[in-house]
C-alpha positions in Angstrom: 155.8 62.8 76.5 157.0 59.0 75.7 158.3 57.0 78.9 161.1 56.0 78.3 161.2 52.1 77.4 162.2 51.1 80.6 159.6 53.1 82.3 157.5 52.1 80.0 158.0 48.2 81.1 158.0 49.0 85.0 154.4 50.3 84.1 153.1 47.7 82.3 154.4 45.1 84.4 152.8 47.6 87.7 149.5 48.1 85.9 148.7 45.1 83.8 147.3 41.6 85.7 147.1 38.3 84.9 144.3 36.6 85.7 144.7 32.7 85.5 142.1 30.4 83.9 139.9 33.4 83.0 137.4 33.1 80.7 138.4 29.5 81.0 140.9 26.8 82.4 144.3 27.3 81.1 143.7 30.7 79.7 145.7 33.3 81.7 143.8 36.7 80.7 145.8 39.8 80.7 143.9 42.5 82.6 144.1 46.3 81.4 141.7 47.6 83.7 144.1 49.1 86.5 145.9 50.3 84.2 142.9 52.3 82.4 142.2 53.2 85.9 145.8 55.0 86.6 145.4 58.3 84.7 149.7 58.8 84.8 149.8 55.1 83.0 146.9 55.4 80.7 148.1 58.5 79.5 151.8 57.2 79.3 150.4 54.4 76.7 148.3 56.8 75.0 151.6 59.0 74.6 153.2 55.7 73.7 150.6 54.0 71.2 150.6 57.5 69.3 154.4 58.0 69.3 154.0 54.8 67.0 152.6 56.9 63.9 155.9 59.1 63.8 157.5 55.4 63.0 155.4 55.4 59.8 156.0 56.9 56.2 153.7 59.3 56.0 150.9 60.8 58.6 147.5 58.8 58.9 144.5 60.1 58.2 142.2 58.1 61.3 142.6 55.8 63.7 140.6 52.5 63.5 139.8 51.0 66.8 138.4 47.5 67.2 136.4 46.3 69.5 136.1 46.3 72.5 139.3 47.1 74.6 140.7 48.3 71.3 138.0 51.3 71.3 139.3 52.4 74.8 142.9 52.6 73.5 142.3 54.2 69.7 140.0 56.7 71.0 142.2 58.9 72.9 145.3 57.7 70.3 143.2 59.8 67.7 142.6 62.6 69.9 146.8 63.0 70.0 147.2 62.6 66.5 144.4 65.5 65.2 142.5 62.6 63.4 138.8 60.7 63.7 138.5 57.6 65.1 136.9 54.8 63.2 135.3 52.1 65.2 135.5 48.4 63.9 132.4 46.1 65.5 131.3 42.7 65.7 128.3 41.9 63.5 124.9 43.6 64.7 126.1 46.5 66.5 126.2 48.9 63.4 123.6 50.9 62.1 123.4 51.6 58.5 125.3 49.9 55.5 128.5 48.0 56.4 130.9 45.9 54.9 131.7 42.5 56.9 134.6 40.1 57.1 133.9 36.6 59.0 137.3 35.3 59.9 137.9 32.1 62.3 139.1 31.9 65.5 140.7 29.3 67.9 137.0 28.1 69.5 134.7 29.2 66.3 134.1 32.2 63.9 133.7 35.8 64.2 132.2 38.9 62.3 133.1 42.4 62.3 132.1 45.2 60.5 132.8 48.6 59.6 130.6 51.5 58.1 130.9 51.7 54.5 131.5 55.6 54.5 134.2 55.4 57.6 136.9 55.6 55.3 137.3 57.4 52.3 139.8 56.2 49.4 143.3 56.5 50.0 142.9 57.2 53.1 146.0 56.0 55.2 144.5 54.2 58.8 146.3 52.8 61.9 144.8 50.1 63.4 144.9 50.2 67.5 144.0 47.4 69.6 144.9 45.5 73.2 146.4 42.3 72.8 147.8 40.6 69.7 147.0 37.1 69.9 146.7 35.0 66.8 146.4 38.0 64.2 143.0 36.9 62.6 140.8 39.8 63.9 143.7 42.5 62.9 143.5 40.6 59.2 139.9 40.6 59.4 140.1 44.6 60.1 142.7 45.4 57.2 140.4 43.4 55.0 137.8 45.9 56.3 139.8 48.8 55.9 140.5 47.7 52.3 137.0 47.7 51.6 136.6 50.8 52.1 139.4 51.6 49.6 141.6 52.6 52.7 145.3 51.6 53.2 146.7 50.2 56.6 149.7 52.5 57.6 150.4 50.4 60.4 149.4 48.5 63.8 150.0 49.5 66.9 149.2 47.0 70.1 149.5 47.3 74.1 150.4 43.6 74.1 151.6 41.4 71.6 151.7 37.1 72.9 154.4 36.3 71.0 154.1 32.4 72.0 150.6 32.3 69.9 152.8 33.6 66.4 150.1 36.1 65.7 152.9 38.4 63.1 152.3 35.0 61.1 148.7 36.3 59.2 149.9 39.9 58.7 153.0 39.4 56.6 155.0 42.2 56.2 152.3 44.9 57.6 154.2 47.5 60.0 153.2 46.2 63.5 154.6 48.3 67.1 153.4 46.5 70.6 154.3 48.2 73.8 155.1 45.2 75.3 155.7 41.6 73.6 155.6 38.2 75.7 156.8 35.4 75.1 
């Protein structure tokens, strides 16, 4: 059952914090922990988040979560859609052989990787994460994803920070977020 979209609003606004000049001045950090907490919200954004895959062309094959906050919310939106849950990582945290993608961000560079036999070919993947901010780890994880000879369905996000034009990197790639600032 999908809140409706006002409900849906009332809740994040309730559940979701910010949290000024975290991790550093001038940063105001959008906090999901009371709403992981709240068992009627975090199951209302699970609901929500796997609603998204009806909006697609076809049915996906897994859900590709990346990390860290993005794990918590593609997990349980794989469980709701009858499909496995592929976790994306940053470098090092993977056993076995992987294929990487080094991508930059606003302070520095980043690695993530995913197993090389997560996805098969043609496979059809939705990538789940927290926040959208300026779209270069979601490129970095369809890069990933088309490594593996895998196709990106679609994205779905709880948050999307509009004001940091994050859309920008992933052209015309099918992209849902719960809630959008501005």
């Amino acid at each position: 059952m999908t809140a409706p979209p006002s409900s849906l609003d009332t809740l994040l606004d309730t559940l979701i914090r910010d949290v000024p000049d975290y991790p550093k001045p001038g940063v105001v950090f959008k906090d999901i922990t009371p709403l992981l907490a709240d068992h009627a919200g975090f199951t209302t954004v699970v609901s929500a988040m796997a609603a998204v895959a009806g909006d697609l062309d076809a049915p996906v094959d897994a859900v590709v979560g990346i990390e860290a906050r993005g794990f918590i919310l593609a997990a349980p939106v794989a469980l709701a859609l009858g499909v496995g849950f592929v976790p994306v990582r940053k470098a090092g945290k993977l056993p076995g052989p992987t294929y990487e993608v080094s991508y930059s961000l606003e302070y520095g560079e980043a690695t993530l990787q995913v197993h090389r036999d997560a996805l098969v070919p043609g496979d059809r993947v939705l990538i789940v994460d927290d926040v959208l901010a300026t779209g270069g780890t979601v490129a970095a994880t369809r890069d990933l994803v088309g490594r593996c000879g895998a196709e990106v369905a679609g994205v779905v996000v709880l948050l999307e920070l509009a004001f940091l034009s994050g859309r920008g990197p992933l052209g015309d790639l099918f992209l849902s977020a719960l809630r959008v600032v501005d």
